[in-house]
C-alpha positions as CSV (number, residue, x, y, z in Angstrom):
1,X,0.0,0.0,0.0
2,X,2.6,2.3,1.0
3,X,6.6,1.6,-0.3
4,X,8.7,2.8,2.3
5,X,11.5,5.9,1.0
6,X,13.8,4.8,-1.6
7,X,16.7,7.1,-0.3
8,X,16.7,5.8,3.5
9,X,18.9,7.2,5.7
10,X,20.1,4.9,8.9
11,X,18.7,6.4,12.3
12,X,16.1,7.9,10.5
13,X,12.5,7.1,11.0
14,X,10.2,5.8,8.3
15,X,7.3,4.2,7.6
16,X,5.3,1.4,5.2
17,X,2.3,-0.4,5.2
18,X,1.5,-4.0,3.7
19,X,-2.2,-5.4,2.8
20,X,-3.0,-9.1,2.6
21,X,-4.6,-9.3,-0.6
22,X,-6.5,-12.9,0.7
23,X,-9.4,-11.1,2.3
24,X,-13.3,-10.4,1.7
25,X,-15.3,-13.2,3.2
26,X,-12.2,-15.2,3.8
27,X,-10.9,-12.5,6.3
28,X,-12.8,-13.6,9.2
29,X,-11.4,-17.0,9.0
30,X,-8.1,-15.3,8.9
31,X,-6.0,-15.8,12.3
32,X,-4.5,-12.7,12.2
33,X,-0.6,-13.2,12.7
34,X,2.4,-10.7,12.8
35,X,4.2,-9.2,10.0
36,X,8.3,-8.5,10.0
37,X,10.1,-6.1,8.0
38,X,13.7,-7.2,7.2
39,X,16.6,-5.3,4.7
40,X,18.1,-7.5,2.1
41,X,20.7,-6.7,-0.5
42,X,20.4,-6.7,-4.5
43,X,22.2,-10.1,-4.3
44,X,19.6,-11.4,-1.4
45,X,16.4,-10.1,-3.3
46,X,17.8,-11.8,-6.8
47,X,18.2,-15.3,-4.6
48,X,14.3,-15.3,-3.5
49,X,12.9,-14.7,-6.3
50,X,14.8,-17.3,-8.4
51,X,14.4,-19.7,-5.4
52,X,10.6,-18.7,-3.2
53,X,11.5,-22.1,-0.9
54,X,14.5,-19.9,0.5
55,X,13.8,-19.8,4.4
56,X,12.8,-16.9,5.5
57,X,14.7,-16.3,7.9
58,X,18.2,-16.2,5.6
59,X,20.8,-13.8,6.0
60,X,19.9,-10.0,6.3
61,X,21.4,-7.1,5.3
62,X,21.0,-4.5,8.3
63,X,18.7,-4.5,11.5
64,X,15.7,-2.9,11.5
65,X,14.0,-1.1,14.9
66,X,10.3,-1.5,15.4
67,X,10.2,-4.1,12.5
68,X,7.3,-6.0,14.1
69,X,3.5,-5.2,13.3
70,X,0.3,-7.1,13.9
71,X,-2.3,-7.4,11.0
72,X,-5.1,-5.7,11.8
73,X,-8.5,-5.5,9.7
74,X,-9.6,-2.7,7.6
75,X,-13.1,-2.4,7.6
76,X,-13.7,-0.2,5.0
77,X,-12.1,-2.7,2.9
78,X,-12.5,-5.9,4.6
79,X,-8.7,-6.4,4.6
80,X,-6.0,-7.7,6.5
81,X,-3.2,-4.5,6.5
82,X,-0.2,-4.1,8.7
83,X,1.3,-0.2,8.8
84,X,4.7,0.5,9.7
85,X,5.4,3.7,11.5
86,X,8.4,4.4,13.8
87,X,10.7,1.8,11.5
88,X,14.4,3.2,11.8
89,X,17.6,1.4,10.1
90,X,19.8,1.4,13.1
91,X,22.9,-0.5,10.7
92,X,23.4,-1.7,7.4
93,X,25.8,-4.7,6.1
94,X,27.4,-3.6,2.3
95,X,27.7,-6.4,0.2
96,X,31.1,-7.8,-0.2
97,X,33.7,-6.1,-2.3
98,X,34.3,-9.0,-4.7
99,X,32.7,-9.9,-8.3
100,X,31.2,-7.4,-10.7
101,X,29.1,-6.0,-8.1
102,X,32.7,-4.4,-6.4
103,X,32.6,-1.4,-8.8
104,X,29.5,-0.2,-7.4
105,X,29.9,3.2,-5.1
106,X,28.2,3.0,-2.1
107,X,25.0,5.3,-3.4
108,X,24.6,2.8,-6.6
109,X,24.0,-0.2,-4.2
110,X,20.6,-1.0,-4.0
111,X,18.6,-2.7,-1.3
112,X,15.0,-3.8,-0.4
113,X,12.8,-4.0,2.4
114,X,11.5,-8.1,2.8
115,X,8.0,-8.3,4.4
116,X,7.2,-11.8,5.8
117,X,4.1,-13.2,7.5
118,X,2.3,-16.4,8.3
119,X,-1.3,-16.9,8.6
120,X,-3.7,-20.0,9.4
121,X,-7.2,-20.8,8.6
122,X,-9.8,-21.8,11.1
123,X,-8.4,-23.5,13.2
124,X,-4.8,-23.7,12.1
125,X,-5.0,-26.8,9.6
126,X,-3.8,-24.8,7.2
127,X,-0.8,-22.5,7.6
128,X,0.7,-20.0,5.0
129,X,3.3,-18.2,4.4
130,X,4.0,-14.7,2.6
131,X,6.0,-12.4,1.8
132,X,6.8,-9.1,-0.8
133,X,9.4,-7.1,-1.3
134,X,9.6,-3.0,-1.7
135,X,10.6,-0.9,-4.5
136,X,14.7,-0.6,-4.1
137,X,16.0,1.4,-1.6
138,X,19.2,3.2,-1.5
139,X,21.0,3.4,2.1
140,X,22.9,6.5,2.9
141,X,24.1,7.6,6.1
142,X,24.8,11.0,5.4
143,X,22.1,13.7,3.4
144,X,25.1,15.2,1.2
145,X,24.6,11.6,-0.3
146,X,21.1,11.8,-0.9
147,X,21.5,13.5,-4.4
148,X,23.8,10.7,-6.0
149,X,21.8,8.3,-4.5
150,X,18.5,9.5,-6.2
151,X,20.4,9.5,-9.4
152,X,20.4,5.6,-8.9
153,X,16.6,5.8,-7.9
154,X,15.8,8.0,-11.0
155,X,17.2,5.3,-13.4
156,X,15.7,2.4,-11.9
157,X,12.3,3.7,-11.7
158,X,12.8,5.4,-15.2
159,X,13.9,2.5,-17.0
160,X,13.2,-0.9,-15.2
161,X,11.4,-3.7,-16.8
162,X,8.2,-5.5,-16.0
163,X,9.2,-8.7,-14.6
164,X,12.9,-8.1,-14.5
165,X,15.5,-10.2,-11.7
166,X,16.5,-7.8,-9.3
167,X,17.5,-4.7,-10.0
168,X,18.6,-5.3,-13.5
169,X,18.2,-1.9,-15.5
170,X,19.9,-0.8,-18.7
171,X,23.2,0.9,-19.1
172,X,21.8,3.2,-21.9
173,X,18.4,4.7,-23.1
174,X,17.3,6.7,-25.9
175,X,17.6,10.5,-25.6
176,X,14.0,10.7,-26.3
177,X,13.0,8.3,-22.9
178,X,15.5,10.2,-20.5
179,X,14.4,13.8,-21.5
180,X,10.7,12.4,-21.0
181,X,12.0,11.4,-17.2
182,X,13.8,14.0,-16.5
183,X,10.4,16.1,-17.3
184,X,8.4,13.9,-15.3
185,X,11.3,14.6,-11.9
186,X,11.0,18.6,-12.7
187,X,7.1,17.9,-12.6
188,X,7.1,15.3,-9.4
189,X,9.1,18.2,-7.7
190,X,8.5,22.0,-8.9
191,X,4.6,21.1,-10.3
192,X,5.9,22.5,-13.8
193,X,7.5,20.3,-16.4
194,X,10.1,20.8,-18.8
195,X,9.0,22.2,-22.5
196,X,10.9,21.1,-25.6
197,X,13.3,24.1,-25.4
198,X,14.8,23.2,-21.8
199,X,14.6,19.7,-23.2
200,X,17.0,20.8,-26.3
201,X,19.3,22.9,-24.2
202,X,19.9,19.3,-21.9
203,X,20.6,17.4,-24.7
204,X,23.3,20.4,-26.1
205,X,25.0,20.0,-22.5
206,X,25.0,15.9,-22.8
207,X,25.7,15.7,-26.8
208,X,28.0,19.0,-27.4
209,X,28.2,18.8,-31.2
210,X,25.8,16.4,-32.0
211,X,22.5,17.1,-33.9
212,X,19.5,16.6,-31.7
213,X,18.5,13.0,-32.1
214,X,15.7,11.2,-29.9
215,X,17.5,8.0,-30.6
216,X,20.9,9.3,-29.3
217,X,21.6,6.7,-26.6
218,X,22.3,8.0,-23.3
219,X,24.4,5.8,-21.0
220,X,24.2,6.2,-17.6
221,X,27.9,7.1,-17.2
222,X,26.7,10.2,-18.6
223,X,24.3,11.1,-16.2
224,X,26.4,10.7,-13.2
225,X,29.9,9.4,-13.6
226,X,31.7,11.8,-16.2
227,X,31.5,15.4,-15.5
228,X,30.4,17.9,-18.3
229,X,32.8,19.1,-20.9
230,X,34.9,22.0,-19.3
231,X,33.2,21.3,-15.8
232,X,34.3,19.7,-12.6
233,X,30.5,18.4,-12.1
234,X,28.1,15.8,-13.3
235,X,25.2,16.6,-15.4
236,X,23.3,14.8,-12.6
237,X,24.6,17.3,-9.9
238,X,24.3,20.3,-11.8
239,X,20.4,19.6,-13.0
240,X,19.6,18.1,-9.2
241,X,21.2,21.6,-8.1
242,X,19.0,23.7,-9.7
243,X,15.7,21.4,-8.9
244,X,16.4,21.6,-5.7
245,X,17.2,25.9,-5.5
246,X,13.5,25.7,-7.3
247,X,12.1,23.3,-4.8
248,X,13.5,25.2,-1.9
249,X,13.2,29.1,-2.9
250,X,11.3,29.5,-6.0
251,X,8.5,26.9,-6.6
252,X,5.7,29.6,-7.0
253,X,7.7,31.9,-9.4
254,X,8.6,29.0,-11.6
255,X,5.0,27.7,-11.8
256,X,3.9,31.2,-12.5
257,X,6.8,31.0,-15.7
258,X,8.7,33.7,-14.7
259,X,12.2,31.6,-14.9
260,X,13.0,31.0,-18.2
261,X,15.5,28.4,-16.5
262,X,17.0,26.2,-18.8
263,X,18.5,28.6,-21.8
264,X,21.7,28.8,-22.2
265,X,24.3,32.5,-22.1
266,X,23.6,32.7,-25.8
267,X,20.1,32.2,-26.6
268,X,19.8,34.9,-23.6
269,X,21.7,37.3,-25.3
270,X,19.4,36.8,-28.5
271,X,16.4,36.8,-27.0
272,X,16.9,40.4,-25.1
273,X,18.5,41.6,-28.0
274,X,15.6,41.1,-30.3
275,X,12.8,42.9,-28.5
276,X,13.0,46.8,-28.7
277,X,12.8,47.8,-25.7
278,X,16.4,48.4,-24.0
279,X,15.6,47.2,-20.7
280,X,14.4,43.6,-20.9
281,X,15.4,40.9,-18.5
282,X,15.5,36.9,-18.2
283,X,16.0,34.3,-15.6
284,X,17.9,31.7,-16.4
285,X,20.0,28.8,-14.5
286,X,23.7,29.1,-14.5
287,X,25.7,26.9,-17.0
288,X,28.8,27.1,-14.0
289,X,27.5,27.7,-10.9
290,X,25.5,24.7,-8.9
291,X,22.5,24.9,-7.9
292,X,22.9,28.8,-9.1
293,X,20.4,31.5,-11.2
294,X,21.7,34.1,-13.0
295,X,19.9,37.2,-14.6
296,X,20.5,38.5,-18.1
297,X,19.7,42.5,-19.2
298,X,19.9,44.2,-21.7
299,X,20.5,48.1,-21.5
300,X,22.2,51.6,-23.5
301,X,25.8,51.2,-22.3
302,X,26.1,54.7,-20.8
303,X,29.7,55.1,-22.8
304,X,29.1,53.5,-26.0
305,X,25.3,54.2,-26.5
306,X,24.6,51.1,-27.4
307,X,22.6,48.0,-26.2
308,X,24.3,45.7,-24.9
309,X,23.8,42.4,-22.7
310,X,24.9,42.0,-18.9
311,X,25.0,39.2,-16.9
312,X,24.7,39.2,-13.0
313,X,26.8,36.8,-11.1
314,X,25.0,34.0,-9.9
315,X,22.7,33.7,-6.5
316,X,22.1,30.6,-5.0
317,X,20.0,28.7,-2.1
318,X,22.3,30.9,0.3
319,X,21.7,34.2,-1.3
320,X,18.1,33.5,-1.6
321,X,18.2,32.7,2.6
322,X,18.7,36.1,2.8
323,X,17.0,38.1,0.3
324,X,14.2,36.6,-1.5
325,X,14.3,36.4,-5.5
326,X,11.4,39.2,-5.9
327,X,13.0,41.4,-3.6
328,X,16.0,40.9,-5.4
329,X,14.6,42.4,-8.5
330,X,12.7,45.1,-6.9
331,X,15.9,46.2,-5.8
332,X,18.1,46.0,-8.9
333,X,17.1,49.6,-10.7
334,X,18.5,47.9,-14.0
335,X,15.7,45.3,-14.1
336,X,12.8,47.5,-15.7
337,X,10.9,44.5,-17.6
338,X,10.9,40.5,-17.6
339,X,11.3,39.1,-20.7
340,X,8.9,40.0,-22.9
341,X,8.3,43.6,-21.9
342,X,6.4,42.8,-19.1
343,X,6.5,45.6,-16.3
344,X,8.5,43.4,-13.3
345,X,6.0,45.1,-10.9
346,X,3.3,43.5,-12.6
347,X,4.4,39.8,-11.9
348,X,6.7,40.0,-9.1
349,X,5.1,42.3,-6.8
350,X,2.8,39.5,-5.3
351,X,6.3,37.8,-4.1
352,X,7.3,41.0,-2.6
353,X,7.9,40.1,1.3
354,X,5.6,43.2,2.7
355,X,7.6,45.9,4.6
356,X,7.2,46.2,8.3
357,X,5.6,49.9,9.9
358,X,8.3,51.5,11.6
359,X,7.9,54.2,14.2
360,X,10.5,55.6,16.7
361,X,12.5,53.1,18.4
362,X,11.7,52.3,22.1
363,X,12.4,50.6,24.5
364,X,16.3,48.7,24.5
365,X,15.9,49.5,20.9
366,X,15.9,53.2,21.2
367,X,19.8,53.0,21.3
368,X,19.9,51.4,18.1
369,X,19.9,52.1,14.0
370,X,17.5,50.3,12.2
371,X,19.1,48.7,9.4
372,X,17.8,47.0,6.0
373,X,19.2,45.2,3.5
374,X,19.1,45.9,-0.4
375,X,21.0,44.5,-3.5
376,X,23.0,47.1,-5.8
377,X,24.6,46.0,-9.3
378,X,28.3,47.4,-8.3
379,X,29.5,48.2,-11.5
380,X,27.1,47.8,-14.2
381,X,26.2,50.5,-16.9
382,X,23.7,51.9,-14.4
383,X,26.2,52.4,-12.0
384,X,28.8,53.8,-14.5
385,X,29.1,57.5,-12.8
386,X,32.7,57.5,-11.6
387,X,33.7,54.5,-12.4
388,X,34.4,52.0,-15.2
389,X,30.9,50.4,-16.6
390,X,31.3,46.6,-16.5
391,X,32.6,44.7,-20.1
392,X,29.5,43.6,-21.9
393,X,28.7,40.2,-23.7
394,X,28.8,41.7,-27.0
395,X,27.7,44.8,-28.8
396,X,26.2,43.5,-32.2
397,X,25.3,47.1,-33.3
398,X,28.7,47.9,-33.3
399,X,29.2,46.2,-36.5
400,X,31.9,43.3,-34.9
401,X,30.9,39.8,-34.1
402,X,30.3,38.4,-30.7
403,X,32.9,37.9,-28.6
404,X,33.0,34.5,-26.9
405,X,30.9,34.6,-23.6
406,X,32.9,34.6,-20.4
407,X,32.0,32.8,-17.5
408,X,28.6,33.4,-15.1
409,X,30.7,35.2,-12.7
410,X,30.5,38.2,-14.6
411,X,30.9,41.0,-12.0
412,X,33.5,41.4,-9.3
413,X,33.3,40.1,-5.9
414,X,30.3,41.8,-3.8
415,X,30.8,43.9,-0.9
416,X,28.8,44.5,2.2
417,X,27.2,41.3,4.3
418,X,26.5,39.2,0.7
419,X,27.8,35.9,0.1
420,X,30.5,36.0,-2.6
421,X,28.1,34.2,-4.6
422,X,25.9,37.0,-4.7
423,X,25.1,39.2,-7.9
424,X,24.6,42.3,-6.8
425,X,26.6,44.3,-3.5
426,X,24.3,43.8,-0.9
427,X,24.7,46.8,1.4
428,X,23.3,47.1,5.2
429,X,21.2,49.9,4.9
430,X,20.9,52.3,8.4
431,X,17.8,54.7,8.9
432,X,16.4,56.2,11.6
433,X,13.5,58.3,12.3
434,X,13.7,61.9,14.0
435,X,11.2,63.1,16.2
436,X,9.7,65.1,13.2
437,X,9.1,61.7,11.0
438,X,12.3,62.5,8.4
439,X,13.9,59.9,7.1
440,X,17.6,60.1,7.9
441,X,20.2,58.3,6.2
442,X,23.3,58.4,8.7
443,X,26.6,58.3,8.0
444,X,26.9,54.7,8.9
445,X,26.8,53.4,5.4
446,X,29.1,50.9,3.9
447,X,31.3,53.4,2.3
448,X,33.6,50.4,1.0
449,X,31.0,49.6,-1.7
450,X,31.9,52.0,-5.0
451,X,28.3,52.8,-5.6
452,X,27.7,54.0,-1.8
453,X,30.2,57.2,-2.9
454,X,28.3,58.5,-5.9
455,X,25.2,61.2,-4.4
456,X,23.3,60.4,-7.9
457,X,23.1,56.8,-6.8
458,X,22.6,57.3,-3.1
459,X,19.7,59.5,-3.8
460,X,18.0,57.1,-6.1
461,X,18.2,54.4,-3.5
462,X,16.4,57.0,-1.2
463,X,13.8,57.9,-3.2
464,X,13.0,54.2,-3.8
465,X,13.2,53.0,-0.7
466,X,11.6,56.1,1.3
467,X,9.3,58.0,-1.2
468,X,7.2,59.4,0.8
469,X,9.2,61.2,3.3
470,X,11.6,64.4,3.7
471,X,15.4,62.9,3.0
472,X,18.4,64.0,5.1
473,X,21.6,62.9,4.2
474,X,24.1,63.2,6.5
């Protein structure tokens, strides 16, 4: 009825339930009898089911706590069911480093739970026994390997066969089924699938070169034992990276399809460069960064006059832990209108995270300066009084070709409290309220972030931030 979780984690409590299918009428003749749960290794699970007179008592793989449940009788169903749910792995046995099975990392190894029972008729003249197995289970004892081990569950649930001996799966697969499972994950997890244009930029990242072919086979080495051309990571890590950031920070907003998400540097630059408004902007998922998005605008370079394409330095789950995404582009002044020309205001202020009333401080906090935090662009062309605009992408109407992109990390190391990861400076704000209700800016600012020294730029920030009250700048 219920398969217990196929990433188990020793010490950690989890649950499963089991229904005896010989019921109806015949369940009141049924002496109801106890029900054990037992682990048993890919190599154990293979032996029962090519052999069902194997005691069942053989050799386990782990021990189980609270592996004992009584049958009970469901009477909505007239059933027998038993349900598991306290059930912790307190240890579990690896299979033996010898044969073909040696190669195998730990997260690759797969398991099973092994449910066994006996029951009797009337009055015990006839006696027998059951048993079933779970879906395979991969045992980690550690969450940072939770991600390779759902690689392994991905591929076996993806591309098992009806009937197979345990846990045989394929070592490749056409393009055409993994892009359809990798879909179906993206669904499972973020409630919003993949379209055929994330779908093509995947297969571009696993078959650099190669003409789009749904019969292109697609081993698992590819998925998670060799890392991407010009990468240090997987494919697997990279594309579990950025479900999970989604999963974690920014379910709603990709539901809604406002991330663009899987488009790559150059079909960003295209895309903002062929609408004709000059301040267009797209979310997309970093090509370098983990588990990072990055945001791509398009603007008048200030010293050139011409449009051009910048690229914010990746945030991730960490950047997001302190500033949400919407607030993020509320406070980037370069970010006018998401791709295609629609007003950011207009779909992101919903996300907004609401601003708390603030009156004179009182109390222990009357010796304090409130602070806030915002996110600045440190040197990109909107930033460009007194100091050098950032190097754009390319400048196509300036009659030379593209230059070749350079990496995500696109502007210099942030100042202020922000991660290093973190696109923008994000600078600690202090403001305090006199007894007359102005708005005073003191003169605790950050003054090691560029943009804090330029009065054009402070003043903006003012006027967005407090637009309805006098300003003081001290």
């Amino acid at each position: 009825d219920k398969q217990p979780p196929q990433v188990l984690k020793t010490m950690t409590r989890f649950g499963a339930c089991v229904t005896l299918l010989a019921g109806g009428r015949q369940s009141g003749f049924i002496n109801h009898s106890d029900v054990q749960a037992h682990i048993i290794s890919e190599k154990q699970a293979r032996g029962l089911a090519c052999d069902n007179t194997v005691p069942v008592k053989a050799e386990v793989s782990g021990e189980i706590c609270n592996n004992t449940k009584v049958m009970d009788l469901n009477k909505t169903t007239s059933l027998l069911s038993a349900e598991f749910n306290n059930m912790s792995l307190r240890r579990i046995k690896r299979p033996d480093k010898k044969g073909p099975e040696h190669q195998l990392v730990v997260t690759e190894e797969k398991f099973c739970i092994l449910f066994t029972s006996k029951f009797s008729l009337g009055s015990g003249e006839l006696v027998y026994s059951v048993r079933t197995v779970s879906l395979p289970v991969v045992v980690v004892v550690h969450v940072n390997q939770s991600p390779s081990a759902e690689a392994t569950i991905l591929w076996d649930n993806a591309f098992a066969e009806p009937g197979r001996i345990p846990f045989e799966v394929p070592s490749a697969v056409p393009w055409s089924h993994m892009a359809h499972a990798l879909s179906l994950r993206f669904q499972c997890a973020n409630g919003r699938g993949l379209g055929e244009q994330h779908l093509s930029l995947l297969c571009s990242k696993i078959f650099p070169g190669q003409v789009e072919d749904p019969n292109l086979l697609f081993q698992w080495s590819k998925l998670h034992k060799e890392p991407l051309p010009g990468r240090s990571f997987t494919f697997w890590e990279w594309f579990y990276g950025t479900c999970d950031l989604i999963k974690r920070h920014l379910q709603s907003q990709w539901q809604d399809g406002l991330i663009a998400g899987f488009v790559s540097r150059q079909q960003a630059e295209e895309m903002l460069l062929s609408e004709p408004l000059h301040e267009n902007f797209i979310l997309r998922f970093s090509d370098s960064e983990v588990g990072g998005l990055t945001t791509a605008y398009s603007m008048l370079n200030p010293n050139s006059g011409v449009r051009e394409v910048y690229h914010l330095q990746p945030w991730t789950a960490k950047d997001f832990g302190i500033r949400a995404l919407a607030d993020r582009v509320h406070d980037l002044l370069e970010l006018k209108n998401l791709y295609p020309n629609i007003p950011k205001s207009d779909v992101f202020s919903q996300y907004y995270t609401p601003s708390q009333p603030s009156g004179p401080p009182t109390g222990a906090d009357a010796n304090y300066v409130s602070t806030r935090i915002i996110v600045v662009a440190e040197n990109g062309p909107a930033r460009a009084n007194g100091m050098e605009a950032a190097q754009p992408s390319h400048s196509p109407m300036a009659g030379s070709p593209p230059t070749p992109a350079p990496s995500d990390a696109f502007f210099g190391t942030p100042q202020g409290v922000a991660s290093p990861a973190t696109s923008g400076g994000m600078v600690m704000m202090p403001v305090s309220e006199n007894p007359a209700g102005q708005v005073i800016l003191t003169d605790m600012l950050d003054m090691t972030a560029p943009v804090m020294n330029d009065p054009a730029i402070l003043q903006d920030l003012l006027d967005l931030y407090t637009p309805d009250a006098p300003l003081h700048m001290s």
